[in-house]
N, C-alpha and C positions, 0 to 999 in steps of 0.2 A: 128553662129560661133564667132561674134565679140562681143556680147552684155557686155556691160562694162559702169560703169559711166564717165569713160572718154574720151566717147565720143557719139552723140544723135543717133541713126538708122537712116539712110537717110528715107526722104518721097519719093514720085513720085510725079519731077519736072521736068522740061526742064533742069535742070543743076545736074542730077543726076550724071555723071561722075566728075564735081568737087565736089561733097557731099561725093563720094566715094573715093576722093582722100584724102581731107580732115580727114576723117574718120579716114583712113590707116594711115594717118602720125600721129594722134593722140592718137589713138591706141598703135603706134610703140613709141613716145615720152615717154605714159604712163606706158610702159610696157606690155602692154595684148598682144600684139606678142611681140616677143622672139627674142631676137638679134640671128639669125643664121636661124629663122624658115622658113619653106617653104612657100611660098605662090601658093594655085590653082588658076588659072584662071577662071575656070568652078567653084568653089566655090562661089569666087567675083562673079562672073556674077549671081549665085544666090543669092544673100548674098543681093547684090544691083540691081536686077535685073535691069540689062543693059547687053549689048549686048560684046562681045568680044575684040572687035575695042576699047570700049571706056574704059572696063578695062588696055588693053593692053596699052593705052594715059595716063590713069591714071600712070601706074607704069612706065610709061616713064617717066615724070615729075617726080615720088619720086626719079628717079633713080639719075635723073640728077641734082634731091635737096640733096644727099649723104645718102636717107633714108632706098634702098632698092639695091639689084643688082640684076645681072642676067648671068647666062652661059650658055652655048649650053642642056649640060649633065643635069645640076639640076634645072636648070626654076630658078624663080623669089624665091628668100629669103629675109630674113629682113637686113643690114647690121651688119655683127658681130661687137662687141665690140673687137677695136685692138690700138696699140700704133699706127700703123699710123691715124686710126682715130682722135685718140687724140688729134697727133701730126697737123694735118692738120688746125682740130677747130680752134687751140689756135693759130698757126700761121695768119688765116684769119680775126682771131677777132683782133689781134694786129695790123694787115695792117689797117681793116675798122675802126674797133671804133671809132679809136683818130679822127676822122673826128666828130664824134659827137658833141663834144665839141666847134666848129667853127659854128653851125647853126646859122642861125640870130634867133631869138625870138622876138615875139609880147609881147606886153601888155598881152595880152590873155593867149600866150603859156606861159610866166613865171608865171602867177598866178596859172594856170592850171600845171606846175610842181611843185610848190610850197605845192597844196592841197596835188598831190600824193607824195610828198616828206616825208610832216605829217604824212601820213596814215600809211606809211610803216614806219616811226621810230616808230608810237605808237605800230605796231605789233612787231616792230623787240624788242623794249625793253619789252613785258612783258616776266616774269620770266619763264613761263612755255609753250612750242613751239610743241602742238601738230601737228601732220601732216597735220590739214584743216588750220591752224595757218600757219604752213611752205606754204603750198601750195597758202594760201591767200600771203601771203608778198611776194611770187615770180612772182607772180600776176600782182601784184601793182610796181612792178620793172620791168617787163615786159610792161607793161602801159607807164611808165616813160621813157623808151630807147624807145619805139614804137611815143612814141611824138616826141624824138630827129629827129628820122629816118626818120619822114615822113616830115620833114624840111628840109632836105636833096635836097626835090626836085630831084629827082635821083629814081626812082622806079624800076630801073633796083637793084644799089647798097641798095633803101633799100630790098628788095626782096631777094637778099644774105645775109646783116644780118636777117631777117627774119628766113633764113634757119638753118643759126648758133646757132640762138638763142634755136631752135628746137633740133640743135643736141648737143648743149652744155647740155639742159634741158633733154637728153635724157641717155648722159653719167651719170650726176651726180645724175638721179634716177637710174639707172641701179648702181650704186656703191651706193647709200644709201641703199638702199634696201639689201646688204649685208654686210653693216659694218655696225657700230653704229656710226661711226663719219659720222659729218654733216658739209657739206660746211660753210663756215661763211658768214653771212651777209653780203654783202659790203656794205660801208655807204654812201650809194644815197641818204640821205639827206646833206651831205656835198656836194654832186656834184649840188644837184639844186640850194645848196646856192653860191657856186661859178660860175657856171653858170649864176645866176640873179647878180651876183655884177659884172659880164663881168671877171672875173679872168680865161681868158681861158685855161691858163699857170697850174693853179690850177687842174681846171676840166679834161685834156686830162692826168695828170698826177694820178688822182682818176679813172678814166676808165681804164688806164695800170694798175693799181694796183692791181684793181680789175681783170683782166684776168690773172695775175700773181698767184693771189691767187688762182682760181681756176685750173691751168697749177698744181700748188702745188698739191691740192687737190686728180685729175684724176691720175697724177703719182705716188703719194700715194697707192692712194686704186687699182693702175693698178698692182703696184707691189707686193702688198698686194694679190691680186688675184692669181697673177705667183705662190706666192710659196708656196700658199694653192693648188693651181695644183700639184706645183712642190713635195707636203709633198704625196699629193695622190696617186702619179707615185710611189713614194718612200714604200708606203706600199703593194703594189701589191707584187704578189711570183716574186722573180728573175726568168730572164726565160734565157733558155742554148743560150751564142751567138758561135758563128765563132772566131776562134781565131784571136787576132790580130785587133778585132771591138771596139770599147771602149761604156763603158755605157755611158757617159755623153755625155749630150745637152746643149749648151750654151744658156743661156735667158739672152735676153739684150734689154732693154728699146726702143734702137733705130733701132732694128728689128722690121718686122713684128710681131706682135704676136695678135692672137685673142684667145678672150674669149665665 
C-alpha cells in the first residue's frame, strides 16, 4: 500500500509500531498519502504487520503531532490542507523558534554549524535547483535547526519543533508540487555566522524572518488554490435554486478552509 522512496518498509523488530509510526508521518510529509485520505486500520496492521492496539498507539501519536485525525463516522484520515493549519504552524514556530537563537554552543557545536552552514550556501548558490538539489538543502537546514534544538535541553519543546518542522515541510511540498513557485532559501548561513559571533539579537531576528517568509509563501499558494477551486465551481452548469438563496460563498483566509 505504502511502497514509496520516501520512506524504508518496516522490518520485524521489537519497535515495529514506532517503525510504523514513523513511516506514516513520512509518507504523509512526502505526500504518498493524500492530505484528506482515509486510513484503514486493518490495512496498517497488514501493511506492518502488527497487531491493532499498536496501530491504533501509532495514529494516536500522529494525531496528537497534527498529522492525522479522526471522527466517529469516517475513522482515521490524513489531515487536510486548511488555513487553519497554516495558521496554527506559523504561529507555533514564532512562539518557539526565537528560543533557538539563546542556546549555549560548544566549541564542537559552532564548528559543527559552521560545516552545515557551508554545505547548504554551496547548494543553495548553484544556478540550477533540481528537486534531489532542493531536497538536499532542506536537509542540511533541517540538520542545522536539529543542532540548535537539541541544545535546548528541553526534549519535550524540542519534540514540538520537531513536529512543526514536519508539518511546515509537509505544507510547502503539498503547494510546490502544484505551483511552480518555490519557497526561497532562507540564509542560514548568515544565522550560523551570527550565532558563532554571539549576535543573538542578529540570529532571533534571521529565524523570524525566515518564518515570515514562509507565512508569505503558504498564504500565497493557499489563496492561489481557493480560486482555482473557486474558477472550477464557476464552470460547473448553474443549477435551479430557491428563491431568495443567493449563489455566493464567501472565502476568507481567516476562515476555515481545506484543500
Amino acid at each position: 500500500m505504502l511502497d514509496n522512496d520516501a520512506y524504508s518498509s518496516p522490518t520485524p523488530t521489537a519497535g515495529k509500531g514506532m517503525t510504523a509510526e514513523r513511516a506514516l508521518r513520512s509518507a504523509i510529509v512526502h505526500g504518498v498519502l493524500k492530505p484528506g485520505e482515509r486510513l484503514s486500520e486493518a490495512a496498517l496492521c497488514s501493511e506492518f504487520a502488527i497487531g491493532r492496539g499498536a496501530v491504533r498507539a501509532a495514529l494516536a501519536r500522529l494525531q496528537a503531532s497534527g498529522f492525522v485525525s479522526a471522527s466517529p463516522r469516517s475513522g482515521w484520515q490524513v489531515t487536510p490542507i486548511s488555513a487553519a493549519e497554516i495558521r496554527e504552524v506559523v504561529i507555533a514556530r514564532r512562539r518557539l523558534e526565537p528560543l533557538l537563537a539563546r542556546v549555549p554552543l560548544s566549541e564542537s557545536d559552532r564548528a559543527q554549524l559552521l560545516r552545515l552552514a557551508d554545505m547548504y550556501g554551496a547548494i543553495a548558490s548553484r544556478p540550477e535547483q533540481s528537486s534531489e538539489l532542493l531536497a538536499t538543502l532542506r536537509r542540511t537546514e533541517r540538520d542545522l535547526l536539529a543542532l540548535l534544538a537539541a541544545r535546548l535541553n528541553m526534549p519535550t519543546l524540542t519534540g514540538w519543533l520537531a513536529d512543526l518542522w514536519d508539518r511546515s515541510a509537509r505544507l510547502v511540498f503539498f503547494f510546490e508540487t502544484r505551483s511552480p513557485a518555490r519557497l526561497k532559501a532562507p540564509n542560514r548561513p548568515l544565522l550560523a555566522e551570527r550565532l558563532v559571533e554571539g549576535n543573538l539579537d542578529a540570529a532571533e531576528s534571521l529565524l523570524s524572518g525566515a518564518i515570515g517568509e514562509l507565512e508569505a509563501y503558504l498564504a500565497a499558494r493557499f489563496l492561489e488554490s481557493e480560486a482555482t477551486l473557486g474558477d472550477t465551481t464557476a464552470r460547473r452548469p448553474a443549477q435551479a435554486q430557491k428563491p431568495g438563496k443567493s449563489k455566493q460563498k464567501t472565502r476568507n483566509l481567516d476562515r476555515t478552509r481545506t484543500i
